[in-house]
N, C-alpha and C positions, 0 to 999 in steps of 0.2 A: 768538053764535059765528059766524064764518066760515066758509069752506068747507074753508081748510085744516084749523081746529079740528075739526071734524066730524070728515073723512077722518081725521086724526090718534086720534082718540078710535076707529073703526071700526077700525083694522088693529091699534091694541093690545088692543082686546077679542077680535079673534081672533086676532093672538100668544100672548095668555094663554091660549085654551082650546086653540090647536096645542100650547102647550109643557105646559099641563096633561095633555093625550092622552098627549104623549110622556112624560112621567115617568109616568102609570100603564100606559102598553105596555113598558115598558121598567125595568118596579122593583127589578127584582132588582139590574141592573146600577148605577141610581140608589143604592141604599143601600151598594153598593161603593164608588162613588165615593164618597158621603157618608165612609164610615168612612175611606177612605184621605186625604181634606181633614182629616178631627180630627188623625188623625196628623200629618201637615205641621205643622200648626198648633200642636198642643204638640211636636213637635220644634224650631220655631222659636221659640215662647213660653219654651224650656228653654238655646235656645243665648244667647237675648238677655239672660236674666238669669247665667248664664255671663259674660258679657261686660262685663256690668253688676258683678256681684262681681269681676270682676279690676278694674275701673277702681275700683273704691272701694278696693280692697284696694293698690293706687297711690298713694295719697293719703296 
């Protein structure tokens, strides 16, 4: 390894334990956001197949 690889390998092992801290200081607000992404996510899972049955229903 190099020295960039090193350094490289050093700040993502403590990005992951800053961003591990911050999601258990902050869980409440984390599982908010969590639920409100499912949402998006089947609201756009549900228009896409929408869109999907008008184009077949086209044919």
């Amino acid at each position: 390894m190099d020295k960039m690889g090193i350094i490289a390998l050093v700040i993502g092992l403590v990005l992951c334990v800053a961003g591990g801290y911050a999601i258990w200081a902050f869980l409440p607000e984390v599982i908010v956001a969590v639920k409100g992404l499912v949402g998006i996510i089947v609201v756009l899972a549900g228009l896409m197949l929408v869109i999907f049955g008008v184009l077949i229903m086209n044919d």
